[in-house]
BANU-325240 format. One record per residue (C-alpha): residue in three letters; residue number from 1; x, y, z. Coordinates in Angstrom, 3 decimals. Layout:
<nodes>
+------+-----+----------+----------+----------+
: rest :  nr :       c1 :       c2 :       c3 :
+------+-----+----------+----------+----------+
:  ALA : NUM :        X :        Y :        Z :
...
+------+-----+----------+----------+----------+
</nodes>
This chain:
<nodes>
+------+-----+----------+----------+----------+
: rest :  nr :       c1 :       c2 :       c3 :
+------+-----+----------+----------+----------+
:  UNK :   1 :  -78.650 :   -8.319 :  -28.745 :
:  UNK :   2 :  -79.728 :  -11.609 :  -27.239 :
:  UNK :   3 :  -83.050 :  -13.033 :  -28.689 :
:  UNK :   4 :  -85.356 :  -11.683 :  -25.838 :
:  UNK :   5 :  -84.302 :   -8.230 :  -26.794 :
:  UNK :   6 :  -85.102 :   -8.638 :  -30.122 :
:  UNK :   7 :  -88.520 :  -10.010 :  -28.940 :
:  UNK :   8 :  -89.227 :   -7.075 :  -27.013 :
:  UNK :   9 :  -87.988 :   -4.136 :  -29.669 :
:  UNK :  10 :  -90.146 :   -6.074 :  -32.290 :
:  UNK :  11 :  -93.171 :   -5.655 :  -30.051 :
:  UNK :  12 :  -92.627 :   -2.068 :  -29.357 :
:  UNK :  13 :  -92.323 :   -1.393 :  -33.200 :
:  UNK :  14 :  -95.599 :   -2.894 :  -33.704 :
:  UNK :  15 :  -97.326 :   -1.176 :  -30.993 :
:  UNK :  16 :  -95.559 :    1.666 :  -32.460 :
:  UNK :  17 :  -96.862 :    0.527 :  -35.527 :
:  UNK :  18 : -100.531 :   -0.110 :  -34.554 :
:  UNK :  19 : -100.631 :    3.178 :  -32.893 :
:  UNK :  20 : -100.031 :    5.249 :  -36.052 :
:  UNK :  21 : -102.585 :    3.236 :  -37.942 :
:  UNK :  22 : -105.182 :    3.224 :  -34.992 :
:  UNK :  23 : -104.458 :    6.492 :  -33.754 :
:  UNK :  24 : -104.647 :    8.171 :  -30.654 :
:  UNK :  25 : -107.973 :    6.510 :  -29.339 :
:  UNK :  26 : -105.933 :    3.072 :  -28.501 :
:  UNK :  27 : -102.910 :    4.423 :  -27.039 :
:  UNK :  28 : -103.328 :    3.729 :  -23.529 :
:  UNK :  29 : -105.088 :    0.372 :  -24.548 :
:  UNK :  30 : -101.144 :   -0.406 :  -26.596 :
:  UNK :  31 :  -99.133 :    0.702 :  -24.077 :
:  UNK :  32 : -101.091 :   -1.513 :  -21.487 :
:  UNK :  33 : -100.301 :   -4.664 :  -23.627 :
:  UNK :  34 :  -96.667 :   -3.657 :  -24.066 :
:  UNK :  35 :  -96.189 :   -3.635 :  -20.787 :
:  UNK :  36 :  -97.689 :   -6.191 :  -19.632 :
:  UNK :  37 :  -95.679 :   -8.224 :  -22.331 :
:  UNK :  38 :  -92.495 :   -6.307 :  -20.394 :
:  UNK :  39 :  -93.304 :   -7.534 :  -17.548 :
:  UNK :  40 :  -94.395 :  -11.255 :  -18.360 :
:  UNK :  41 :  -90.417 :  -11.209 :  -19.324 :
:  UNK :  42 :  -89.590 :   -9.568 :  -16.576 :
:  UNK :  43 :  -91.237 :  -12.320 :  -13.774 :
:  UNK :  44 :  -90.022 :  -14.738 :  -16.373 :
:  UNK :  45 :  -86.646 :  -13.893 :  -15.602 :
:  UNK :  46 :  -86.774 :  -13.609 :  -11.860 :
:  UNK :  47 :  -88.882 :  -17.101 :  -11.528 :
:  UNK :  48 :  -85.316 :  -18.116 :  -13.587 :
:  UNK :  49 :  -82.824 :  -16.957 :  -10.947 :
:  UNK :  50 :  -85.184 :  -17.455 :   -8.231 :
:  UNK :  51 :  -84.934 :  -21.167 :   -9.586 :
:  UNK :  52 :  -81.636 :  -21.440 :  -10.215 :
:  UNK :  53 :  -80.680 :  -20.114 :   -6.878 :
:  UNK :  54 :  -82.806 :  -22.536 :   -5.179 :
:  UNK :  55 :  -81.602 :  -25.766 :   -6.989 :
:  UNK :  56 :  -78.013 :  -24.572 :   -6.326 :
:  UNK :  57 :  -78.821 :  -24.221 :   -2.918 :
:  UNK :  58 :  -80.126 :  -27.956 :   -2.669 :
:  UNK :  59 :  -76.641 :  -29.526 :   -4.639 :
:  UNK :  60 :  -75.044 :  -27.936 :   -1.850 :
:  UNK :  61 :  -76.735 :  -29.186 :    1.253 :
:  UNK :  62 :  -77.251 :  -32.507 :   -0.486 :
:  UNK :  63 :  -73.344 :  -32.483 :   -1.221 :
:  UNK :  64 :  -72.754 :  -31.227 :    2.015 :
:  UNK :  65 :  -71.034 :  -28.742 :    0.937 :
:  UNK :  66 :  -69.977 :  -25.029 :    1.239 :
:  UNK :  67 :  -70.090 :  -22.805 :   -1.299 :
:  UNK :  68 :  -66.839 :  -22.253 :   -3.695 :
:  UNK :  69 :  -64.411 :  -20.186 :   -2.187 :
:  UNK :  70 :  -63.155 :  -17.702 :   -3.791 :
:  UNK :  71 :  -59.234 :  -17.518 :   -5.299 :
:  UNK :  72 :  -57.248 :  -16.852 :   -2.548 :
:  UNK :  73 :  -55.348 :  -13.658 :   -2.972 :
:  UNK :  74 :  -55.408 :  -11.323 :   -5.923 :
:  UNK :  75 :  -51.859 :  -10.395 :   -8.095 :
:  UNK :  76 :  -52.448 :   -6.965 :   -7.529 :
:  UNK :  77 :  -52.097 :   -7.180 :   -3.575 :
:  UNK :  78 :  -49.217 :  -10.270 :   -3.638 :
:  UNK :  79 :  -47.440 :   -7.601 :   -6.251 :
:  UNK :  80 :  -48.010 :   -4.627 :   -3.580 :
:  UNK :  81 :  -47.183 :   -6.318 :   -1.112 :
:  UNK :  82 :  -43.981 :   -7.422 :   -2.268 :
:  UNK :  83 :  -42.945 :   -4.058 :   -3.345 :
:  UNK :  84 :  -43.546 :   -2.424 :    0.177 :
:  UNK :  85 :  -41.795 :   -4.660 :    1.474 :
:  UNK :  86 :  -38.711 :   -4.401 :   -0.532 :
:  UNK :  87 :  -39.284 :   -0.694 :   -0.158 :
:  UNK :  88 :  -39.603 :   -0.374 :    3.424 :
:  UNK :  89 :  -36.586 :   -3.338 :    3.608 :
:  UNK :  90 :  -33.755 :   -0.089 :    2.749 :
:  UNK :  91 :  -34.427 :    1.883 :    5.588 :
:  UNK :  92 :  -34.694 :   -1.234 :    7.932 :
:  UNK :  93 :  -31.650 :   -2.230 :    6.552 :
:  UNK :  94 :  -30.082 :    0.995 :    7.155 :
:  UNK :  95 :  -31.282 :    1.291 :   10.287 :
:  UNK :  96 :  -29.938 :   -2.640 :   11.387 :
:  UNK :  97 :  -26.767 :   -2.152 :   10.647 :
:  UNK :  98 :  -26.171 :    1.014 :   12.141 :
:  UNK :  99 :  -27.380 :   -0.521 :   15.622 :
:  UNK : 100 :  -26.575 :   -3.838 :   15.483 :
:  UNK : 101 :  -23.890 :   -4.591 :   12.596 :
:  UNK : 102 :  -24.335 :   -7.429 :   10.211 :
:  UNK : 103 :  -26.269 :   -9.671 :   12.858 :
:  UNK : 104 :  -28.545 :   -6.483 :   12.316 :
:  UNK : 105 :  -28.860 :   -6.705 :    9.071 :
:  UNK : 106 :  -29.749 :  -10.871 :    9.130 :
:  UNK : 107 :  -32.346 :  -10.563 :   11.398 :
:  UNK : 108 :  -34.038 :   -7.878 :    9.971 :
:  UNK : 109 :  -33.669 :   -9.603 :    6.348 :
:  UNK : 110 :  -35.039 :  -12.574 :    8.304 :
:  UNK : 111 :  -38.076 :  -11.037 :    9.243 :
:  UNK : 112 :  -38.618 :   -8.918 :    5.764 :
:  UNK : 113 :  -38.604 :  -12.987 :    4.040 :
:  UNK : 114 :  -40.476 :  -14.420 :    6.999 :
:  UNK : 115 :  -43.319 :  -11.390 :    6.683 :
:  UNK : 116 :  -43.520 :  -12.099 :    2.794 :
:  UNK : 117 :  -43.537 :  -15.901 :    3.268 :
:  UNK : 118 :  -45.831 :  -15.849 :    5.569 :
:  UNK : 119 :  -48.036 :  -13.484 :    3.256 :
:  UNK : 120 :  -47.627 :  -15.598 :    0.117 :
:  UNK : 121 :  -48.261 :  -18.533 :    2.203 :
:  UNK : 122 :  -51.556 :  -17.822 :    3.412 :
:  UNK : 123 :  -52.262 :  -16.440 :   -0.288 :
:  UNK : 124 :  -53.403 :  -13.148 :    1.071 :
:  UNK : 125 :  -55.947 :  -14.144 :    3.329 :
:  UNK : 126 :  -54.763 :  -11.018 :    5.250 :
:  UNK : 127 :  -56.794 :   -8.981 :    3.343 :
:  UNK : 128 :  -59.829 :  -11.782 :    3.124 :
:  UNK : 129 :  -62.508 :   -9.345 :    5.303 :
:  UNK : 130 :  -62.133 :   -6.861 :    2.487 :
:  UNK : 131 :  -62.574 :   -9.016 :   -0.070 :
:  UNK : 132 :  -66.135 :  -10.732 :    2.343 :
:  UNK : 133 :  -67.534 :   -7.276 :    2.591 :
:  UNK : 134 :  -67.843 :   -6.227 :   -1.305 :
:  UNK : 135 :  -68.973 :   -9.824 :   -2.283 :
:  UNK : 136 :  -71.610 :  -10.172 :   -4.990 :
:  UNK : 137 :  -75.117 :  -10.354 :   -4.091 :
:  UNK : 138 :  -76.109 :  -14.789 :   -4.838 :
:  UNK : 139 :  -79.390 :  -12.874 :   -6.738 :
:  UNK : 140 :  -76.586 :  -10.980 :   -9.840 :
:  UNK : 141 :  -75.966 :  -12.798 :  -12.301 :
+------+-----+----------+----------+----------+
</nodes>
């Protein structure tokens, strides 16, 4: 737990606290001051990020410029991508030679590297609308 927390769960353990000593007659009087210390930390927080969202905001127009962009291409869809290829390269490969001979075979081998080139190349941008779509919110942290 972070120091704030601790704040908070020592406050509730001496409303807690005050309550069993004061009894029943205050409770709605304790609760209303634990809250409202809840939610002093609360708009403490969000003045925080509202802040810190703001003055990022500035750096950038100042600078001129855009926001970070994010890695391009993630392992996981390179890897994939790879592997389908390969995978779907037998049957083309199959199928080449069968119509065309070896010249068959080249070209389609040809376009199996030239696809994955042209994949790794662009560092899977071909996937990049995903990826815009299911972007964090600038207000998480």
């Amino acid at each position: 737990m972070d120091a704030p927390d601790t704040e908070l769960e020592k406050e509730l353990k001496a409303t807690l606290r005050a309550r069993s000593e004061l009894g029943a007659d205050y409770e709605s009087a304790l609760i209303e001051s634990f809250l409202e210390k809840v939610e002093q930390r609360l708009d403490g927080t969000l003045d925080r990020r509202v802040r810190r969202h703001l003055a990022e905001q500035q750096i950038r127009a100042v600078r001129g410029s855009r926001a970070p962009e994010q890695p391009l291409g993630h392992f996981g869809e390179r890897f994939g991508f790879g592997i389908i290829s390969l995978v779907l390269a037998v049957p083309l490969s199959a199928i080449a030679v069968v119509n065309a001979g070896i010249g068959g075979l080249v070209v389609a081998w040809l376009g199996i590297v030239g696809v994955n080139v042209f994949q790794s190349g662009h560092g899977g941008r071909l996937f990049a609308r995903r990826d815009e779509r299911h972007k964090r919110s600038d207000w998480e942290d």
